[in-house]
C-alpha positions as MATLAB code, in Angstrom:
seq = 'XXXXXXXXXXXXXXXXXXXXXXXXXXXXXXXXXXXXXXXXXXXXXXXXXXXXXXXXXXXXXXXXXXXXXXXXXXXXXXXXXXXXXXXXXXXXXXXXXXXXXXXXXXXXXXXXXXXXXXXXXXXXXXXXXXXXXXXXXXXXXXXXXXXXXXXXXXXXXXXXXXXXXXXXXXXXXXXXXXXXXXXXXXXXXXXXXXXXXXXX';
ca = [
      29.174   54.016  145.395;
      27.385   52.399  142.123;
      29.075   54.219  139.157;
      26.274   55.771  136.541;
      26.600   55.344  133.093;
      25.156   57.304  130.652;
      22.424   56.843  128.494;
      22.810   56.313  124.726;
      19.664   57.298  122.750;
      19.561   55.413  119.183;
      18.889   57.250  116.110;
      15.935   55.203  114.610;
      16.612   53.165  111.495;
      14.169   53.352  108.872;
      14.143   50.091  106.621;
      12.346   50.260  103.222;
      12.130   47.360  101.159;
      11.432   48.330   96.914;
      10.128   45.500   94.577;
      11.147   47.508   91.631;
       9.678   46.012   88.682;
       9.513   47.279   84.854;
       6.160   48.240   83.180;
       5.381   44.438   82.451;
       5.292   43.859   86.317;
       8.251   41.850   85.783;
      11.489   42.413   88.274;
      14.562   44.500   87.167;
      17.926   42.957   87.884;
      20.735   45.394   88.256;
      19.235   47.912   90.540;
      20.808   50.807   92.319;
      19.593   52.933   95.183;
      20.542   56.481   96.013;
      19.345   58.395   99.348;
      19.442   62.003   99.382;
      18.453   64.311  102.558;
      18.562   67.929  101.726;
      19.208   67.213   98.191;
      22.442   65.731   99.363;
      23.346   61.922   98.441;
      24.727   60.497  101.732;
      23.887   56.633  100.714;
      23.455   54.020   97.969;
      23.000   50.177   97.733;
      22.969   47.801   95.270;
      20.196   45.105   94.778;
      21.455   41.260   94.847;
      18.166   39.741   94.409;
      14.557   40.726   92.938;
      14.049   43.134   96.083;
      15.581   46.688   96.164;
      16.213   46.892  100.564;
      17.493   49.904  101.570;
      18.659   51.086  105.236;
      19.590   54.367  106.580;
      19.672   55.625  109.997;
      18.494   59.186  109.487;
      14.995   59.971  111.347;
      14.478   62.911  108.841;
      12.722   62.105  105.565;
      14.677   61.383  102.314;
      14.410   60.833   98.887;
      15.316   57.284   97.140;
      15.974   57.821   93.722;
      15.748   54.160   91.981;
      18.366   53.402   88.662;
      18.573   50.610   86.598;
      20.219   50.060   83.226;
      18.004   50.946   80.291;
      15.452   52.375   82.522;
      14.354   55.991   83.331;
      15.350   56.826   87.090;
      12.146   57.333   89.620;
      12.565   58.986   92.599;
      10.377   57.677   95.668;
       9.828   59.909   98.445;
      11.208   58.130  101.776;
       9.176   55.337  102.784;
       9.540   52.728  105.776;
       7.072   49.591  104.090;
       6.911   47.433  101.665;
       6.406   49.067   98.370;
       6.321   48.478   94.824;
       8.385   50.839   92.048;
       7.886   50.449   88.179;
      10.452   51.847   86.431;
       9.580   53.234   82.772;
      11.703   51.820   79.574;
      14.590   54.278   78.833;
      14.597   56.364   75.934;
      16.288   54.307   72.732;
      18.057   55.924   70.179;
      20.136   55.428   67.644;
      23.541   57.151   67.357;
      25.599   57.884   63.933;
      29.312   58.455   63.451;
      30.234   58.707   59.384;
      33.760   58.195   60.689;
      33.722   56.244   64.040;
      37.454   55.816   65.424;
      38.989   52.096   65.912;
      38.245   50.586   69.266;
      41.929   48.903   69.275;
      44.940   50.188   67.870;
      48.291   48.632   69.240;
      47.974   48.084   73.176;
      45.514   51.379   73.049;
      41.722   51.156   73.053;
      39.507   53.832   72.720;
      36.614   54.502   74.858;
      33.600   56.514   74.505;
      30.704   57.160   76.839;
      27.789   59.683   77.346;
      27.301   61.425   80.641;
      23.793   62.896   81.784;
      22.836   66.122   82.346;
      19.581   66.111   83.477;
      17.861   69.464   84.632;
      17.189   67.710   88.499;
      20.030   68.099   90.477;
      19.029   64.579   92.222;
      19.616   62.744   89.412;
      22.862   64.527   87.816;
      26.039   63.030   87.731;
      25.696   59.376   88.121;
      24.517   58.290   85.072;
      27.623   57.256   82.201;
      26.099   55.302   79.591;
      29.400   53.665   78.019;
      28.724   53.305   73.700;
      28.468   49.672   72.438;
      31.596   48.234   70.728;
      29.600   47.722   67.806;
      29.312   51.256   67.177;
      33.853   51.267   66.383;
      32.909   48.760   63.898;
      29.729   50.240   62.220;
      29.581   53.365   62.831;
      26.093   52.773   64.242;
      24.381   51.340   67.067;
      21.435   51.455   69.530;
      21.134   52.450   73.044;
      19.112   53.294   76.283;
      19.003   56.765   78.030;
      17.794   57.293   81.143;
      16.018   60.533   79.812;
      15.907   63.399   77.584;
      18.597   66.444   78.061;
      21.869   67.015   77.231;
      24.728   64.438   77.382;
      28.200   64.765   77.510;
      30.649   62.596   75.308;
      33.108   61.450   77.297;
      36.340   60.049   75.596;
      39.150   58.166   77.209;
      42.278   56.623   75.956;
      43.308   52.948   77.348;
      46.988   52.139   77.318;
      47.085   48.327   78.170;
      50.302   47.983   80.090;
      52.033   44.004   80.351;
      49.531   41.687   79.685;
      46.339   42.936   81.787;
      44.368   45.858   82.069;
      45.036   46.263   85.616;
      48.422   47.319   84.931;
      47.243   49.732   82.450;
      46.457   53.248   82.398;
      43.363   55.747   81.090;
      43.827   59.154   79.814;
      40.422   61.332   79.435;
      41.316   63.260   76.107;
      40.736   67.076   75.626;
      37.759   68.087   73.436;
      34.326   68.143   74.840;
      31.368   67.477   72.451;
      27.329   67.546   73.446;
      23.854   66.291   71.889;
      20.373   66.947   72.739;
      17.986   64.281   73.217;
      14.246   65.296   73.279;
      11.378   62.973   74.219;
      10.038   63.090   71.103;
      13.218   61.166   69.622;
      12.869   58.112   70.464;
      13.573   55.245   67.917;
      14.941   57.891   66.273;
      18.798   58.121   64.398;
      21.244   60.962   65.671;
      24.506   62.160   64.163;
      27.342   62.512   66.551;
      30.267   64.674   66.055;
      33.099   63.063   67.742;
      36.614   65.254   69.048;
      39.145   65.138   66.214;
      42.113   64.323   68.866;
      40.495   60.880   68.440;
      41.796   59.978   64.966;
      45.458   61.431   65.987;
];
């Protein structure tokens, strides 16, 4: 007798394809995608050329939330066409140490970042911002936040080990300090306070 086999339903795949462009109309290299369903993430992809294509095979509805360096984040509701994003310029600011530590001393480097807190769930925790090496030399520098809120600065310790980094090792030091950004600061100059255990 004919043996039956049985049947295999596909989950549909959705395909959405983002020309994600600044407010020039002018394409944004670097581009990341994250998918959410439920609030959950359960995807991301990474653009290699000027269009953003994303694939997930969920039939339920889900949020794309659209980063890119220097940019504010935009989240697109889930969308199977062709479709184009603009992404808004990220809020610039200027940060101020009076005593900024030494990027190198020895085989250690020092490095600082700031890590977003935004009030939407969707867009917490991916965003580290890592601080300019200019600002170990001047005390000073500018850079691009993805929004207003509070941001953590995040300091690690580098111990270069032989002659690469890949043998090395990174140590996140204790002492957790914050700053508010508001809307209304940008182009503005903010003092940081930095954890002492840095100058140790």
């Amino acid at each position: 007798a004919p043996r039956l086999h049985p049947w295999r339903f596909m989950e549909q795949v959705h395909t959405a394809t983002l020309l994600v462009v600044n407010e020039e109309l002018q394409p944004i290299s670097g581009k990341t995608a994250f998918l959410y369903r439920n609030g959950e993430k359960f995807s991301q992809t990474w653009a290699r050329d000027k269009k953003l294509i994303c694939r997930f095979d969920y039939p339920e509805q889900v949020e794309i939330m659209i980063h890119a360096h220097g940019y504010r984040p935009t989240i697109v509701a889930g969308t199977t066409r062709t479709s184009t994003v603009i992404l808004q310029r990220g809020l610039q600011v200027t940060l101020e140490c009076a005593n900024p530590p030494k990027f190198k001393r020895g085989d250690e480097e020092i490095h600082l970042s700031l890590v977003w807190k935004p009030q939407d769930s969707i867009l917490a925790g991916i965003h580290e911002i890592g601080i300019p090496t200019s600002f170990y030399e001047h005390g000073k520098c500018k850079i691009d936040l993805p929004g207003p809120g509070e941001y953590q600065i995040r300091t690690r310790k580098f111990t270069i080990g032989g002659s690469s980094y890949m043998s090395g090792r990174s140590k996140e030091l204790d002492g957790t300090n914050t700053l508010i950004v508001h809307d209304g600061d940008y182009g503005r100059t903010i003092p940081i306070q930095l954890p002492s255990n840095l100058f140790n």
